[in-house]
PQR file of N, CA, C, O and H, with PARSE charges and radii, in Angstrom:
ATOM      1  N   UNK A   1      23.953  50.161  31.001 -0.4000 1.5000
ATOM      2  CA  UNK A   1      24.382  50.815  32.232 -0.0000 2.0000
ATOM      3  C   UNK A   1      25.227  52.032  31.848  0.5500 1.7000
ATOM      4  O   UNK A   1      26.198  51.895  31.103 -0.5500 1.4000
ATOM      5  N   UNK A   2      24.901  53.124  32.306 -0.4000 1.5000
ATOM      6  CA  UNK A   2      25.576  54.462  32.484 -0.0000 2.0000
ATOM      7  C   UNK A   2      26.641  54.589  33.043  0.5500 1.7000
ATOM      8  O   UNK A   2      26.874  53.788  33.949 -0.5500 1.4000
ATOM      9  H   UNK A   2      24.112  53.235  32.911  0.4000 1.0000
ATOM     10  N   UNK A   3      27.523  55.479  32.765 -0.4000 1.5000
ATOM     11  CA  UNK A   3      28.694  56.060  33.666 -0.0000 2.0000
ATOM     12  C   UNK A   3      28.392  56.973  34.093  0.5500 1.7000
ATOM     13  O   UNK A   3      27.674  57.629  33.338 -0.5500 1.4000
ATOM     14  H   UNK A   3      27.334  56.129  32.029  0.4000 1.0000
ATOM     15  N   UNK A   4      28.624  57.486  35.182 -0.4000 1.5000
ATOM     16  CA  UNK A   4      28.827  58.450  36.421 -0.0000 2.0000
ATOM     17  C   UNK A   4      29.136  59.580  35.565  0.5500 1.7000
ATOM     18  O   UNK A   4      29.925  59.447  34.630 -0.5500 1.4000
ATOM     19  H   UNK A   4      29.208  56.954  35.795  0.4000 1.0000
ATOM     20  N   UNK A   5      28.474  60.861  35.866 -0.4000 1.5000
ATOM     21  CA  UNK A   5      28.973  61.690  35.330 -0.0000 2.0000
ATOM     22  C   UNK A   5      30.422  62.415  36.278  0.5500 1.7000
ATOM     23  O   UNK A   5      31.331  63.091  35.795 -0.5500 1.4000
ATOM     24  H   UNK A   5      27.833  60.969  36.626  0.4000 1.0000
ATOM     25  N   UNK A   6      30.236  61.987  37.781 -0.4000 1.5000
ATOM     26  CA  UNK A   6      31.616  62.402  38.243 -0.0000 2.0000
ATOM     27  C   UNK A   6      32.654  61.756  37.752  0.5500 1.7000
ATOM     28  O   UNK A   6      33.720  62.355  37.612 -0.5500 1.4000
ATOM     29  H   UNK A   6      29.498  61.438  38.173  0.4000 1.0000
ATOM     30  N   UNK A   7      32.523  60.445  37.411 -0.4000 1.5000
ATOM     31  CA  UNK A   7      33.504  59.405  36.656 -0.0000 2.0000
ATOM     32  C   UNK A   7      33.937  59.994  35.407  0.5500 1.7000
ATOM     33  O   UNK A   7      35.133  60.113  35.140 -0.5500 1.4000
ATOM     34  H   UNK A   7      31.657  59.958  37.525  0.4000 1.0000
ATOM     35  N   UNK A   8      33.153  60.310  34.752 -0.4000 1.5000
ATOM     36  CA  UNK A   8      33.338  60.920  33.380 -0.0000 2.0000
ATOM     37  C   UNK A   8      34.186  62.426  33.249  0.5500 1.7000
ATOM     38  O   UNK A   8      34.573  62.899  32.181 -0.5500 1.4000
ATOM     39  H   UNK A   8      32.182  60.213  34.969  0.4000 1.0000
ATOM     40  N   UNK A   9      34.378  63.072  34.651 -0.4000 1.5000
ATOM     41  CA  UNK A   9      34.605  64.243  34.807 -0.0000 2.0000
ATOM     42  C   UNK A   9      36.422  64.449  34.755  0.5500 1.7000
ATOM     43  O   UNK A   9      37.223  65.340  34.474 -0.5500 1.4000
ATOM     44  H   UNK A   9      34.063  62.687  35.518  0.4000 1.0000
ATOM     45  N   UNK A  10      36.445  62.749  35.304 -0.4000 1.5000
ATOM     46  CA  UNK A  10      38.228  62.409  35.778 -0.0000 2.0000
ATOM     47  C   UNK A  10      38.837  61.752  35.065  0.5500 1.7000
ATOM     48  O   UNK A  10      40.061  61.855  34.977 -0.5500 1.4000
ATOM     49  H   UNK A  10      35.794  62.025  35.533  0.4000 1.0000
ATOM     50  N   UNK A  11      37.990  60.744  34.240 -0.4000 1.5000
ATOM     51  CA  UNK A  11      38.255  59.528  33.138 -0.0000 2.0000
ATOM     52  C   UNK A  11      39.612  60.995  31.767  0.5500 1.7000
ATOM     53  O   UNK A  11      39.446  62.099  31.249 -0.5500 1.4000
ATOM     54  H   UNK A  11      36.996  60.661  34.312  0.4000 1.0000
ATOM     55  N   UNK A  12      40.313  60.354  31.806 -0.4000 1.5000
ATOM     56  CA  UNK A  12      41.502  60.522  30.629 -0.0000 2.0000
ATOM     57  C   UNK A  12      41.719  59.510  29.462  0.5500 1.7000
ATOM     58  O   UNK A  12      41.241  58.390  29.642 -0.5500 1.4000
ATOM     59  H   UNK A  12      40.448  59.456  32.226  0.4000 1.0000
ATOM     60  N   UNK A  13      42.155  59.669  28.685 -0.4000 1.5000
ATOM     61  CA  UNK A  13      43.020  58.592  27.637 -0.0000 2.0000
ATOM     62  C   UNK A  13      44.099  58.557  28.415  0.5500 1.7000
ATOM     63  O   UNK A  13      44.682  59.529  28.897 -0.5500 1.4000
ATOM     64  H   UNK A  13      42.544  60.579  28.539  0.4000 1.0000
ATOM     65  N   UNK A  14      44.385  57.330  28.545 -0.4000 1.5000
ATOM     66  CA  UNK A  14      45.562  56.836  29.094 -0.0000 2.0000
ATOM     67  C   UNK A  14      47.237  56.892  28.131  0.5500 1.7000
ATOM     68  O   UNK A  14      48.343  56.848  28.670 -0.5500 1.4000
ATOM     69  H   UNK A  14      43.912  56.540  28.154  0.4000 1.0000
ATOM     70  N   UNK A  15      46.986  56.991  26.726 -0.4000 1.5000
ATOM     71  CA  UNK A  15      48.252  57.839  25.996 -0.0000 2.0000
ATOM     72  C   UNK A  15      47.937  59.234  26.070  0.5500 1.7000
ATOM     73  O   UNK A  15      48.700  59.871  26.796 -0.5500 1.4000
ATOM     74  H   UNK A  15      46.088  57.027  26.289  0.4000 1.0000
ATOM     75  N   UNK A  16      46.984  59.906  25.495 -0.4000 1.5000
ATOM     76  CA  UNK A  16      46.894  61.239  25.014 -0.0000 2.0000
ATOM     77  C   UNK A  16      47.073  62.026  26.668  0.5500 1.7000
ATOM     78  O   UNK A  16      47.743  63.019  26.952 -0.5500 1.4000
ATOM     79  H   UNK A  16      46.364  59.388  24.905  0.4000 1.0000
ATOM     80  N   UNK A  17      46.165  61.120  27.618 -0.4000 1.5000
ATOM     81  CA  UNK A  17      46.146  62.076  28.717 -0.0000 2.0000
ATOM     82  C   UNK A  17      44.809  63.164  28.696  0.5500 1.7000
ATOM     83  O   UNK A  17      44.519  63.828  29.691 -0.5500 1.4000
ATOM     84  H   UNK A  17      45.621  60.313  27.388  0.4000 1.0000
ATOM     85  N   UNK A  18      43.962  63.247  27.270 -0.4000 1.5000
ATOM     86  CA  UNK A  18      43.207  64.092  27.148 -0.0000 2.0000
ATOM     87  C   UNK A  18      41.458  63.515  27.256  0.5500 1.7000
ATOM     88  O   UNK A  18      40.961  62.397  27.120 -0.5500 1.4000
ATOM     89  H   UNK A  18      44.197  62.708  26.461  0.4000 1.0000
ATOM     90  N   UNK A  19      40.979  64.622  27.506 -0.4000 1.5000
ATOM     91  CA  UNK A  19      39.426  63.794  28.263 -0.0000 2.0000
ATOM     92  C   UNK A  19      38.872  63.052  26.834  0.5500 1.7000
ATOM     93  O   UNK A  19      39.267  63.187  25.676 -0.5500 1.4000
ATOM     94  H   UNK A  19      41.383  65.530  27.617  0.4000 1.0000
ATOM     95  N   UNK A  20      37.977  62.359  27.311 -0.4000 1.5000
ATOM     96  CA  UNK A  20      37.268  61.602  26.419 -0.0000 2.0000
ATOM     97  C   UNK A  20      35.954  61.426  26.545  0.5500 1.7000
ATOM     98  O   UNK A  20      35.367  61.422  27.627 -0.5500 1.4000
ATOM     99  H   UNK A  20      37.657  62.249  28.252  0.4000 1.0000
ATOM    100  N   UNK A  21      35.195  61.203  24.948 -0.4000 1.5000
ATOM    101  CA  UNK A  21      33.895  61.588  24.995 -0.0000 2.0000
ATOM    102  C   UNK A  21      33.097  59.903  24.918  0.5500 1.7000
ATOM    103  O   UNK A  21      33.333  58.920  24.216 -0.5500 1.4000
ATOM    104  H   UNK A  21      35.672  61.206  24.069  0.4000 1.0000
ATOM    105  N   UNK A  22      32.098  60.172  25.989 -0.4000 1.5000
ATOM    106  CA  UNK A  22      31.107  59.014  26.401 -0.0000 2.0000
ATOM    107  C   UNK A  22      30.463  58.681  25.342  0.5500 1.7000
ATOM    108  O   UNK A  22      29.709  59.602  25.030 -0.5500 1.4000
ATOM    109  H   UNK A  22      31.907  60.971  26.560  0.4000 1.0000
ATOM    110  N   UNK A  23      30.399  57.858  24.678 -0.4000 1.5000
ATOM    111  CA  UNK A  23      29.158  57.433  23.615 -0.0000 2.0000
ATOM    112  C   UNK A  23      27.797  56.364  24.177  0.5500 1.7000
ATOM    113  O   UNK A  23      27.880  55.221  23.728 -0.5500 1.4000
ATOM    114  H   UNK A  23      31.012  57.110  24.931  0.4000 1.0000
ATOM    115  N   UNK A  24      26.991  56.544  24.790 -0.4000 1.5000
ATOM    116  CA  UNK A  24      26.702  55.506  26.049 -0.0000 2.0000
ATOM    117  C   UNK A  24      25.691  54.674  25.329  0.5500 1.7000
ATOM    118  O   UNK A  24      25.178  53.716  25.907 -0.5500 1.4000
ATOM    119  H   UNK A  24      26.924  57.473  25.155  0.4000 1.0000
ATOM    120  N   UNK A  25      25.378  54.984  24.110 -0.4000 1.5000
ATOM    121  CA  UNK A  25      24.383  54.295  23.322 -0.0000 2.0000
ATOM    122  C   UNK A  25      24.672  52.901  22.972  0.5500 1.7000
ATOM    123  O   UNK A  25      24.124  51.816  23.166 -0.5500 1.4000
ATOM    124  H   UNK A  25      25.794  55.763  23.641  0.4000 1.0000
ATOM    125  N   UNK A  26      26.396  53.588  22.015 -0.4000 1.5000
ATOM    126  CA  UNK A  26      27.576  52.228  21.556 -0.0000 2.0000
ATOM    127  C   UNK A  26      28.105  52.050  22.432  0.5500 1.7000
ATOM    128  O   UNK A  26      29.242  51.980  21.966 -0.5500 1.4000
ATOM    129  H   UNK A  26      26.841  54.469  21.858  0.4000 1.0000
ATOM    130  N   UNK A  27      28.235  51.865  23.704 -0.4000 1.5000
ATOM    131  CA  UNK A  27      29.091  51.804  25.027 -0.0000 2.0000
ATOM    132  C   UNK A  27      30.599  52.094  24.697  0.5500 1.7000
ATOM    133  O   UNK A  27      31.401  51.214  25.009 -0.5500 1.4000
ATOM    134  H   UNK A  27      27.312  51.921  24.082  0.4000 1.0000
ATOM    135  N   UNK A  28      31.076  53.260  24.086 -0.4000 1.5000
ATOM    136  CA  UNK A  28      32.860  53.462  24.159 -0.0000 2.0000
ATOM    137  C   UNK A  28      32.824  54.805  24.537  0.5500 1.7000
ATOM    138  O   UNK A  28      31.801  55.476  24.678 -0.5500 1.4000
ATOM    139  H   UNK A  28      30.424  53.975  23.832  0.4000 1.0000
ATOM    140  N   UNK A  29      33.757  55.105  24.667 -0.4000 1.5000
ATOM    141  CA  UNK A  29      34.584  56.085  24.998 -0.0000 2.0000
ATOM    142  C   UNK A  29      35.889  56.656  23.774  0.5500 1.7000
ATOM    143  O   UNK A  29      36.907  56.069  23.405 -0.5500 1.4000
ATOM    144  H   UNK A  29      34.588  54.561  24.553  0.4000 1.0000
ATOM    145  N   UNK A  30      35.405  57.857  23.427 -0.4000 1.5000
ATOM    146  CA  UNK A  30      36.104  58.225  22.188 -0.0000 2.0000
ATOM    147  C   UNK A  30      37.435  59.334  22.713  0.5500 1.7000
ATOM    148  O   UNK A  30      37.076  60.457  23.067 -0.5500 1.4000
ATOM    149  H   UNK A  30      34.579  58.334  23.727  0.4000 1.0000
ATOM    150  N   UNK A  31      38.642  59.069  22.747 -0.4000 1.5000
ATOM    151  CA  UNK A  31      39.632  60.116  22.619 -0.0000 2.0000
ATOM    152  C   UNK A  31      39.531  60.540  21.086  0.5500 1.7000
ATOM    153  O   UNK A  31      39.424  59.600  20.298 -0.5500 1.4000
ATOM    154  H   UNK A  31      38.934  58.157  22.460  0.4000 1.0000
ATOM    155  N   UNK A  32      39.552  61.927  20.516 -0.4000 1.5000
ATOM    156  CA  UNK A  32      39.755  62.838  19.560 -0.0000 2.0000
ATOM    157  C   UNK A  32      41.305  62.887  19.245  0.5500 1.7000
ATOM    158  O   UNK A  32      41.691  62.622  18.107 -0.5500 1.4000
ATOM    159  H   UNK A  32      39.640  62.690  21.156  0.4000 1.0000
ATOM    160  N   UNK A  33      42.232  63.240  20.294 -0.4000 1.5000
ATOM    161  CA  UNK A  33      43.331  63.434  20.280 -0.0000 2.0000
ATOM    162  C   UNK A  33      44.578  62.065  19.847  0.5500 1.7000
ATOM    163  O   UNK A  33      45.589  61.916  19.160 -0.5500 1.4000
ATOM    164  H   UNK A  33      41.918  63.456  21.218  0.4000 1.0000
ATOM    165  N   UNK A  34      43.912  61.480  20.539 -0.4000 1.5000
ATOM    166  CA  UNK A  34      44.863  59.759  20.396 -0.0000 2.0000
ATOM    167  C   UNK A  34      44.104  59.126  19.091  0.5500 1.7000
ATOM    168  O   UNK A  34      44.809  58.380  18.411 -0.5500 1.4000
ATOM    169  H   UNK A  34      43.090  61.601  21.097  0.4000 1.0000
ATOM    170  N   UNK A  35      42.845  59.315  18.684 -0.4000 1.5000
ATOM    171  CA  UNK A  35      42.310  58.685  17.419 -0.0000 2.0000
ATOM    172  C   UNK A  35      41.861  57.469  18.153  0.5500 1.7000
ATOM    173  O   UNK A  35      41.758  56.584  17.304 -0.5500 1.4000
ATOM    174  H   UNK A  35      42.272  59.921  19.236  0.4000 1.0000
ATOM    175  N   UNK A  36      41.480  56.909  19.568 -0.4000 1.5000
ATOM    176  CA  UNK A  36      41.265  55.615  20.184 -0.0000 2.0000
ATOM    177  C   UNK A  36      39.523  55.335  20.635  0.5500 1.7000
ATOM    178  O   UNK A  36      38.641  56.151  20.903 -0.5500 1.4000
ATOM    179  H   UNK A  36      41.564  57.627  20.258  0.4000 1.0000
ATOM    180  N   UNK A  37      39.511  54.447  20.601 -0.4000 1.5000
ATOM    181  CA  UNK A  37      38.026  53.806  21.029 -0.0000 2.0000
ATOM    182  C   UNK A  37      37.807  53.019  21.766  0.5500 1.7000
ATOM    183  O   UNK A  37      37.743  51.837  21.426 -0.5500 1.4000
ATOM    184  H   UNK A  37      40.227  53.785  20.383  0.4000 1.0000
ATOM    185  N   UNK A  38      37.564  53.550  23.407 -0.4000 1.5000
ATOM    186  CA  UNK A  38      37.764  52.065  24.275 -0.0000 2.0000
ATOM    187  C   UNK A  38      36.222  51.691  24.663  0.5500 1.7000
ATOM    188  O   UNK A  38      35.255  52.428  24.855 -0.5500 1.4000
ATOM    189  H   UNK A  38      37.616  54.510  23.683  0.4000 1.0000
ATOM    190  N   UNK A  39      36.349  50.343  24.703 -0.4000 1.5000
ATOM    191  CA  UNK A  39      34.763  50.062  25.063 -0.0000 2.0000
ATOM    192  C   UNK A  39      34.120  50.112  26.644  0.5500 1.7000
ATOM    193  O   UNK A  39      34.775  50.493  27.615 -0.5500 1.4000
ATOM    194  H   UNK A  39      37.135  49.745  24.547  0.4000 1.0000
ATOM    195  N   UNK A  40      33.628  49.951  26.664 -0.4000 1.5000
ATOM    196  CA  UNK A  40      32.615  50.255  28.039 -0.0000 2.0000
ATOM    197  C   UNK A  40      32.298  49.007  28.084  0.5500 1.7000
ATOM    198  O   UNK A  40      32.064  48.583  26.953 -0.5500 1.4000
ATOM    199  H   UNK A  40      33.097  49.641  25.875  0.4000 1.0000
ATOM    200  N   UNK A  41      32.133  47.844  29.302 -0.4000 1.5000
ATOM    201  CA  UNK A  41      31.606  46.948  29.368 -0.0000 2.0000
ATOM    202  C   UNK A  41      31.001  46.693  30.538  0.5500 1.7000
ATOM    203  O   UNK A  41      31.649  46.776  31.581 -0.5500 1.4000
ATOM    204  H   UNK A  41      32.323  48.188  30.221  0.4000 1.0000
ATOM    205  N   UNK A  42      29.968  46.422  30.538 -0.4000 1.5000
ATOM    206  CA  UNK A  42      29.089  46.300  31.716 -0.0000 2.0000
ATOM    207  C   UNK A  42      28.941  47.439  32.798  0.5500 1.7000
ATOM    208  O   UNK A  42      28.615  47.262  33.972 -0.5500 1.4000
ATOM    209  H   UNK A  42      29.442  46.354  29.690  0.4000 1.0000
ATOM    210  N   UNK A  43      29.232  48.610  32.203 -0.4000 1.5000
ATOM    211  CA  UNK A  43      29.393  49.814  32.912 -0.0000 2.0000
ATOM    212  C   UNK A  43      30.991  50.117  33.694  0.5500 1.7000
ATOM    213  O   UNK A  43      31.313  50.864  34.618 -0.5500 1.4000
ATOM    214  H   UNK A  43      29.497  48.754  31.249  0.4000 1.0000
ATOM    215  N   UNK A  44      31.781  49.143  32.828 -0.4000 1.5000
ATOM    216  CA  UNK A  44      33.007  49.779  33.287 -0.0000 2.0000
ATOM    217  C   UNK A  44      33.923  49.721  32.004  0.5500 1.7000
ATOM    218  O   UNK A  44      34.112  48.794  31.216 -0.5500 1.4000
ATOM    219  H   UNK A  44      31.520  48.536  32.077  0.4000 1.0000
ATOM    220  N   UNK A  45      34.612  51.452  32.051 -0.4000 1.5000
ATOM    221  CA  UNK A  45      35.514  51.378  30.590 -0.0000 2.0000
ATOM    222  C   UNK A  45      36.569  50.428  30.800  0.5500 1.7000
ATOM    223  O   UNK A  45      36.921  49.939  31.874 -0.5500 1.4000
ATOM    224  H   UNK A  45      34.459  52.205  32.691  0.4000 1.0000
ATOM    225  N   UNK A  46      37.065  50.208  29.579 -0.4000 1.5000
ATOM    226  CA  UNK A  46      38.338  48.755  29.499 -0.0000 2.0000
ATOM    227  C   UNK A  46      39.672  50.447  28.907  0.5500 1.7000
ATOM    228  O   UNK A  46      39.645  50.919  27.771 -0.5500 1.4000
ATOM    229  H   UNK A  46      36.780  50.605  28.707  0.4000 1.0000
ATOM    230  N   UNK A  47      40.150  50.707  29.479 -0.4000 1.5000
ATOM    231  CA  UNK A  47      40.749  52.283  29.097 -0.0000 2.0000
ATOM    232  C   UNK A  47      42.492  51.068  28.892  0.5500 1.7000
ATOM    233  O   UNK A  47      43.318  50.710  29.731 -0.5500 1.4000
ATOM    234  H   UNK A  47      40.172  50.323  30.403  0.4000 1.0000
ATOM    235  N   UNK A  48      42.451  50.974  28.370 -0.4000 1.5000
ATOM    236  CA  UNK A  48      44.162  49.460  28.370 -0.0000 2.0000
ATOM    237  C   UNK A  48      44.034  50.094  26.360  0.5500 1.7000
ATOM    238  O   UNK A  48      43.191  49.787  25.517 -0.5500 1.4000
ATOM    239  H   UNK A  48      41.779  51.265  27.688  0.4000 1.0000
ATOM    240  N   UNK A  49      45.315  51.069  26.240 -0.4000 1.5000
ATOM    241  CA  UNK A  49      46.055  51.220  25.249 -0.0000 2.0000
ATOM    242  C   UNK A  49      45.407  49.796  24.121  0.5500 1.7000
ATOM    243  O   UNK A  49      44.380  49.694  23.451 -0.5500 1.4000
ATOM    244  H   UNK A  49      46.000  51.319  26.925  0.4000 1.0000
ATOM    245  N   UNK A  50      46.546  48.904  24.343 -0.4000 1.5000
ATOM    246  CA  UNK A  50      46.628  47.824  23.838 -0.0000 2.0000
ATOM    247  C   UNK A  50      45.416  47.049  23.238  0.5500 1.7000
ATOM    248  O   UNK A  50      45.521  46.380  22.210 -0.5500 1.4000
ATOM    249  H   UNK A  50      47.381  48.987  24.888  0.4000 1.0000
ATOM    250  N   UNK A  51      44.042  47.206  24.077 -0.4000 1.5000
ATOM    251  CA  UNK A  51      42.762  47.107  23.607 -0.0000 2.0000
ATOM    252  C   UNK A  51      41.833  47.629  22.736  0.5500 1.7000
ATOM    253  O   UNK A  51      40.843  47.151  22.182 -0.5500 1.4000
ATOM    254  H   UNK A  51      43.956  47.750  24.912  0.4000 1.0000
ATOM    255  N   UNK A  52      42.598  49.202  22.728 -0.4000 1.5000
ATOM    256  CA  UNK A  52      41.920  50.090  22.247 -0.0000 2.0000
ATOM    257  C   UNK A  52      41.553  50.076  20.950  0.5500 1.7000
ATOM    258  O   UNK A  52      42.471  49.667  20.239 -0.5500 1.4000
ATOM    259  H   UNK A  52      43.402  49.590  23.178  0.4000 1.0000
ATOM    260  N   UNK A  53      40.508  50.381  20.322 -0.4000 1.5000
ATOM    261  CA  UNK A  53      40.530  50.218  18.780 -0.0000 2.0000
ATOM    262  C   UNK A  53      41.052  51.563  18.150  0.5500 1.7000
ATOM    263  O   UNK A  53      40.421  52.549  18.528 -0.5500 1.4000
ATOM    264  H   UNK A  53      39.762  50.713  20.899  0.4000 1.0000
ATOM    265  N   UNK A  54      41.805  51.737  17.502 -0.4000 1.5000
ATOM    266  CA  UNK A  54      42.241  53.209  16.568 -0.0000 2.0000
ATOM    267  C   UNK A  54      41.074  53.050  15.083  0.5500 1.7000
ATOM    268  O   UNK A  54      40.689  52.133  14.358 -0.5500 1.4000
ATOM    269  H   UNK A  54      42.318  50.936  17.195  0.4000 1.0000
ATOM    270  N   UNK A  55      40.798  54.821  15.224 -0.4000 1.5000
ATOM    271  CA  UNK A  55      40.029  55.000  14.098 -0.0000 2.0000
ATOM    272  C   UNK A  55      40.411  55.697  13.462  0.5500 1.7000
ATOM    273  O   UNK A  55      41.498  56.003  13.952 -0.5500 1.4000
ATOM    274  H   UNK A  55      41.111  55.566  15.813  0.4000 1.0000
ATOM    275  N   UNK A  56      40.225  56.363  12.394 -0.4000 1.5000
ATOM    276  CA  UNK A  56      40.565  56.778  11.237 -0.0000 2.0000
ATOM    277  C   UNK A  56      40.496  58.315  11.466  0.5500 1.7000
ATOM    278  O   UNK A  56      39.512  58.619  12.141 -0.5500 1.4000
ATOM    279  H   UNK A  56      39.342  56.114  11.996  0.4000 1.0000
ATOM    280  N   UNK A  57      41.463  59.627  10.997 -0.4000 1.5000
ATOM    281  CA  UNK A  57      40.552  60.409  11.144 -0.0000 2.0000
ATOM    282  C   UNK A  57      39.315  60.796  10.749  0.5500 1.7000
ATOM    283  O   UNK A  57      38.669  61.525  11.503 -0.5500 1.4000
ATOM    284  H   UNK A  57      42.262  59.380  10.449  0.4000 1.0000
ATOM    285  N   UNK A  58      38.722  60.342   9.393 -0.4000 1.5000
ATOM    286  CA  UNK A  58      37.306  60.607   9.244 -0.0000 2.0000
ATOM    287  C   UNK A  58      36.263  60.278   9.807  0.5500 1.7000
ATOM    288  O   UNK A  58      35.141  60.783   9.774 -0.5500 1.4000
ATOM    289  H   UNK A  58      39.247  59.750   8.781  0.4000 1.0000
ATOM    290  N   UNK A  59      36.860  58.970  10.596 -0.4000 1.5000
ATOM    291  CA  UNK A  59      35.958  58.448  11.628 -0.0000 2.0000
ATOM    292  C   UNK A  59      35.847  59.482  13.037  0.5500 1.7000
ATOM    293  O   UNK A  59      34.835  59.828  13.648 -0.5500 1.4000
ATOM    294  H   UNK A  59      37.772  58.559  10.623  0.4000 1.0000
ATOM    295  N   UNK A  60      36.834  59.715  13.208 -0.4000 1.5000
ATOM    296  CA  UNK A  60      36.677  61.077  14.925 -0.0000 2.0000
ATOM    297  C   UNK A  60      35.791  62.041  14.035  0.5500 1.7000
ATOM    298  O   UNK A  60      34.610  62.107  14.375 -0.5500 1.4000
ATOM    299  H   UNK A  60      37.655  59.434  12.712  0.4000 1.0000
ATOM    300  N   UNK A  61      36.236  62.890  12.813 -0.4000 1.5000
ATOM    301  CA  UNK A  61      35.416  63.952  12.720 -0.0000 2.0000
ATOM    302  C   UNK A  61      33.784  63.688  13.055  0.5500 1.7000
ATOM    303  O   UNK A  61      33.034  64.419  13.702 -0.5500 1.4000
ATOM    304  H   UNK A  61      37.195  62.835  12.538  0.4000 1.0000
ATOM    305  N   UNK A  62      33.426  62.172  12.285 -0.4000 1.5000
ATOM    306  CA  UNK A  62      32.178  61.576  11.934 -0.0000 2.0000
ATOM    307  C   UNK A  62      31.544  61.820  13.342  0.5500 1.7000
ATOM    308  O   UNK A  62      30.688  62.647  13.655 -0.5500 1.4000
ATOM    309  H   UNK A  62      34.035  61.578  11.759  0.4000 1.0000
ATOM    310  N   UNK A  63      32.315  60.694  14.270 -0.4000 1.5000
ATOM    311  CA  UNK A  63      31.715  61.110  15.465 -0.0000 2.0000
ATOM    312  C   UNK A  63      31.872  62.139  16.763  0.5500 1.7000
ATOM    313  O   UNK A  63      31.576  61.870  17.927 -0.5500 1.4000
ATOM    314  H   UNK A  63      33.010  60.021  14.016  0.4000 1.0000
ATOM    315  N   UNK A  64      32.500  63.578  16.179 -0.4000 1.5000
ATOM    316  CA  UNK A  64      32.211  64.400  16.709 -0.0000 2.0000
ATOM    317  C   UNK A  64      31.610  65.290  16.161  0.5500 1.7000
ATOM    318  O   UNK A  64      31.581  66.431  16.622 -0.5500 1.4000
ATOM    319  H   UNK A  64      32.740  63.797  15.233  0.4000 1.0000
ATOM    320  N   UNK A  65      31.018  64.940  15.079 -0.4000 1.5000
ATOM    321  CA  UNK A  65      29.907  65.726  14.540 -0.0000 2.0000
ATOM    322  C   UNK A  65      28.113  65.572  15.616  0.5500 1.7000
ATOM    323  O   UNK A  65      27.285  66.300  16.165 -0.5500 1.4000
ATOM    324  H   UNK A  65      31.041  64.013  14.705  0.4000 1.0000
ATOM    325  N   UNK A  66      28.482  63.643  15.264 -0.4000 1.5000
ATOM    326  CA  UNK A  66      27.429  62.856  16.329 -0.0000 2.0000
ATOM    327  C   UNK A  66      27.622  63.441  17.459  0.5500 1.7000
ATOM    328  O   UNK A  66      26.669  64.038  17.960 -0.5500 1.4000
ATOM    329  H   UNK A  66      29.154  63.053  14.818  0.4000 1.0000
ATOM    330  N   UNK A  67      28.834  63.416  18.104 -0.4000 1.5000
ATOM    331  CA  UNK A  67      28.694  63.842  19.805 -0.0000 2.0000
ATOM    332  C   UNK A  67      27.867  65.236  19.840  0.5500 1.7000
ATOM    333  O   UNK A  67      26.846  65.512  20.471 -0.5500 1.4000
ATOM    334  H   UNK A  67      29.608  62.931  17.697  0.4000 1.0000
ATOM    335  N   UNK A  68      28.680  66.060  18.912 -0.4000 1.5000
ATOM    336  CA  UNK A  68      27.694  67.667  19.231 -0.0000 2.0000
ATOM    337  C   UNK A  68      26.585  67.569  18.669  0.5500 1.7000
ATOM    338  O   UNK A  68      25.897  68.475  19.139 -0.5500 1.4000
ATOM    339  H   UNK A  68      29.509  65.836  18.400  0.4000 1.0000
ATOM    340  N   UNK A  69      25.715  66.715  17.573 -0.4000 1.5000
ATOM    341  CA  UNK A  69      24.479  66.900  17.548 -0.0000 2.0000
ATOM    342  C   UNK A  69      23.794  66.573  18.850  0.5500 1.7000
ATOM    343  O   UNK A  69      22.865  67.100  19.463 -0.5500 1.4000
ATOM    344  H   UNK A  69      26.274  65.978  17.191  0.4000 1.0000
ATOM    345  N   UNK A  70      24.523  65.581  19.054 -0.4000 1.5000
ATOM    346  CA  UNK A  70      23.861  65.112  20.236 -0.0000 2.0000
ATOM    347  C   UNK A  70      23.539  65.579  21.527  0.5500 1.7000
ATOM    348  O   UNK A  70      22.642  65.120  22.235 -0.5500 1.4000
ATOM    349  H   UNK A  70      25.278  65.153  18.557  0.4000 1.0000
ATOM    350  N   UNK A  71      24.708  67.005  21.963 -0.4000 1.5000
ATOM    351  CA  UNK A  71      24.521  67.300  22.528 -0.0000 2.0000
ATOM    352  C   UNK A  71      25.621  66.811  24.399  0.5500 1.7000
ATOM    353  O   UNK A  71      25.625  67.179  25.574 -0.5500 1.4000
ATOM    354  H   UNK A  71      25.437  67.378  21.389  0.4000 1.0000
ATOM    355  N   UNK A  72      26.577  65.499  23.226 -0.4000 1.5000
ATOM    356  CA  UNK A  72      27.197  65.391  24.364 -0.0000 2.0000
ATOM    357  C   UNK A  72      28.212  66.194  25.174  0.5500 1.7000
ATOM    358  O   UNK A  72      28.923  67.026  24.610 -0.5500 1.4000
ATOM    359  H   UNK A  72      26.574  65.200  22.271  0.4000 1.0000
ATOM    360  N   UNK A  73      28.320  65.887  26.909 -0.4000 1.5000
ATOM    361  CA  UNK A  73      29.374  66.553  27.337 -0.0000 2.0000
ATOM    362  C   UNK A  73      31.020  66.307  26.564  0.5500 1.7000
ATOM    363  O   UNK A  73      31.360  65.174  26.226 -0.5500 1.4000
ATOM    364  H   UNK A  73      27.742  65.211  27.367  0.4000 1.0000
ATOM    365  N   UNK A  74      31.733  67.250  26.403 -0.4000 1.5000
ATOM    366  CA  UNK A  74      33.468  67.314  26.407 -0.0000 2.0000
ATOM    367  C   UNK A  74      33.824  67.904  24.861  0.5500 1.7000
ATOM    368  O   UNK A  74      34.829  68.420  24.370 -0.5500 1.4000
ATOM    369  H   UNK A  74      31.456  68.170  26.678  0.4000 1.0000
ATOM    370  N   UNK A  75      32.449  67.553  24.337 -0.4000 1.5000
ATOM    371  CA  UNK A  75      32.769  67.934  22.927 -0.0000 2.0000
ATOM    372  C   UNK A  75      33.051  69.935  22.597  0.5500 1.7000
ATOM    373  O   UNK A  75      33.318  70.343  21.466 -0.5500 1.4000
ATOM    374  H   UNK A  75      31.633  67.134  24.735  0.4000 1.0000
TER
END
């Protein structure tokens, strides 16, 4: 299940405050800025700090290399 692209337009990181990029394949949601990974479940993000997985920076570059091949929005 997809997210809304109007949803996606308003959706923030809830520390950084800064937009975040849809991965809809792996169902998360990537902040760049906070280094966070929240998952998407059943078509609704779980956006809760505390849940969030933190990645590495080589891991954000990795997948914002993926997002712009890909072609995704925010990147």
């Amino acid at each position: 299940m997809s997210l809304a692209p109007a949803l996606l337009d308003v959706l923030v990181c809830p520390k950084s405050k800064q937009p975040l990029i849809y991965f809809a394949a792996e169902a998360f949601l990537l902040c760049p800025a906070s280094r966070l990974k929240y998952r998407v479940e059943r078509g609704v993000p779980l956006l809760l700090v505390e849940e969030a997985a933190e990645v590495s920076p080589e891991e954000v570059d990795r997948l914002l290399k993926q997002a712009k091949d890909l072609g995704l929005p925010g990147v």
